[in-house]
C-alpha positions in Angstrom: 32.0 212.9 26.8 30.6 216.6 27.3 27.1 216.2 29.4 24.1 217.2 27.1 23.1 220.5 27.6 19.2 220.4 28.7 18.4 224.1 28.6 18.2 224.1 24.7 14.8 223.5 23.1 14.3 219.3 22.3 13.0 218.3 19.2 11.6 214.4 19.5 12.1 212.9 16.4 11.8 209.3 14.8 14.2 207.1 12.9 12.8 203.9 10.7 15.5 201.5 8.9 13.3 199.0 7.5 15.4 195.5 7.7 14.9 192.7 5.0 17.2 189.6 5.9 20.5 191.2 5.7 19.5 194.1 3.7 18.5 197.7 5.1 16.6 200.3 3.4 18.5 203.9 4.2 17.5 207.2 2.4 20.0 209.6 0.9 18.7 213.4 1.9 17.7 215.7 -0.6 16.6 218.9 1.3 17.0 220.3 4.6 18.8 219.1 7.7 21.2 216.3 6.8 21.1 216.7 3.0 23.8 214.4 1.1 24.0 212.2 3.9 22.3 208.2 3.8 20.2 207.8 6.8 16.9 206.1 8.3 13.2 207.8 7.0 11.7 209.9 10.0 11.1 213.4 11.6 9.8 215.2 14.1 6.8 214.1 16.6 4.1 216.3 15.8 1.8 218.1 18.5 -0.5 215.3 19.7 1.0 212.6 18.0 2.9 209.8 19.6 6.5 208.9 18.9 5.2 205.7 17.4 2.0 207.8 15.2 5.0 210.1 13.9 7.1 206.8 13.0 4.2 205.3 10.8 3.3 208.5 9.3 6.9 209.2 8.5 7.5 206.5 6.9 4.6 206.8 4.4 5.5 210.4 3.8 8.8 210.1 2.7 9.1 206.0 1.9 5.5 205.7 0.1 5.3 202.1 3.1 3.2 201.5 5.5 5.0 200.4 8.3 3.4 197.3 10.0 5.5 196.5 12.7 8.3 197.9 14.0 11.0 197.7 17.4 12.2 199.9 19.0 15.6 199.5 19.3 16.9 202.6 21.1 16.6 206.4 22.3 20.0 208.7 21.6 20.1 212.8 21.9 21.9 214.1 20.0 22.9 218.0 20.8 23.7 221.2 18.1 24.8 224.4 18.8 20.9 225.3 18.9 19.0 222.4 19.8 18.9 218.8 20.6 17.4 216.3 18.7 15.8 213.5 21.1 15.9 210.4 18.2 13.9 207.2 18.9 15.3 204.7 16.5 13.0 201.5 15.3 14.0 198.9 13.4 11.2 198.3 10.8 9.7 194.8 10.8 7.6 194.9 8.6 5.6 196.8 5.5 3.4 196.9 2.8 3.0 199.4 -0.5 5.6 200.3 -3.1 8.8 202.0 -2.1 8.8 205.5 -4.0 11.6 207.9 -4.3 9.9 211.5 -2.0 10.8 215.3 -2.4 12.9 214.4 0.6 14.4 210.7 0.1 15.8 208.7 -2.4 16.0 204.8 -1.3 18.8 202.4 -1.5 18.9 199.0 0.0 22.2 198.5 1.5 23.6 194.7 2.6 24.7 195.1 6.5 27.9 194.5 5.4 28.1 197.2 3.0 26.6 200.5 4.9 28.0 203.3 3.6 29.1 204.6 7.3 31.6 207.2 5.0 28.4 209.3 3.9 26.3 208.9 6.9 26.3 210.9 10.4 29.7 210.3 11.9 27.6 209.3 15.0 25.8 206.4 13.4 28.9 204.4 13.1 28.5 204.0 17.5 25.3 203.2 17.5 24.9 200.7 14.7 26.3 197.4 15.8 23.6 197.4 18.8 20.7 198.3 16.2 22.3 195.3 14.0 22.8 192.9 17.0 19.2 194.0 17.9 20.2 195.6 21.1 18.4 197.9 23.0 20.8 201.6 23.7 20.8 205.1 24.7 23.1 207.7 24.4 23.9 211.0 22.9 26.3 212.7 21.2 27.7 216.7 20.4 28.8 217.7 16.8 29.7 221.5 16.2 27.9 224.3 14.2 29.5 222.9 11.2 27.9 219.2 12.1 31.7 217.5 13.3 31.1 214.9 15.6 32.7 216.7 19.1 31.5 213.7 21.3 30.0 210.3 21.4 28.6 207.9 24.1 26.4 204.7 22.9 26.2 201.8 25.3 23.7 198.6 25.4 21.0 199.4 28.2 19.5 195.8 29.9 
């Protein structure tokens, strides 16, 4: 795999997939960056907030939950042609509230066996057995201007 370059300007961001049994709650994007595509509910860590503030507040923002607990269940960069997007992904535990379709999400509930990798960030597919095994990783990966997948490394860390 290409090394991540560090010059560009890091965004830290949060991911939350909210796990029920064998059912996880994804999002299907309906603005901005990633539109089209299933994925967890997070953003970007704002000034003084911490990773885990963003997470909760994330989560009610586009998911209408509050987020009760949560693991953290790994840290991947993930580079563009103009940034890189430093993504701490949780595993949500637990919540309260009612589930609400946002401006920017609508939810589905998807069975683990049935996650619609197809319509989802070609990247996902490395990292998502050790989120569903509960495995702590890190990684990164490189996709082009057009947002192909050039590179991928995900490995279980401990």
């Amino acid at each position: 795999m290409e090394e991540i370059n560090n010059i560009k300007p890091t965004q830290v961001m949060t991911l939350c997939i909210l796990r029920k049994g064998d059912d996880l709650l994804l999002g299907m994007k309906k603005i901005l960056f990633g539109v089209g595509k299933y994925n967890g509910y997070g953003g970007k860590v704002e000034p003084g907030e911490s990773v885990e503030q963003a997470l909760v507040r994330e989560m009610k923002e586009e998911s209408g939950l509050d987020l009760l607990r949560y693991e953290l269940r790994g840290v991947a960069k993930f580079e563009f042609p103009d940034s890189i997007r430093e993504v701490h992904i949780y595993e949500g535990l637990d919540c309260t509230g009612v589930l609400v379709e946002s401006n920017e999400m609508i939810p589905y509930w998807f069975h683990i066996d049935k996650i619609p990798f197809e319509k989802m960030w070609k990247s996902d597919k490395y990292w998502f057995p050790f989120f569903l095994n509960r495995e702590y990783f890190e990684g990164g990966a490189i996709f082009d201007e057009n947002y192909n997948l050039l590179s991928c490394k995900i490995e279980k860390i401990g």
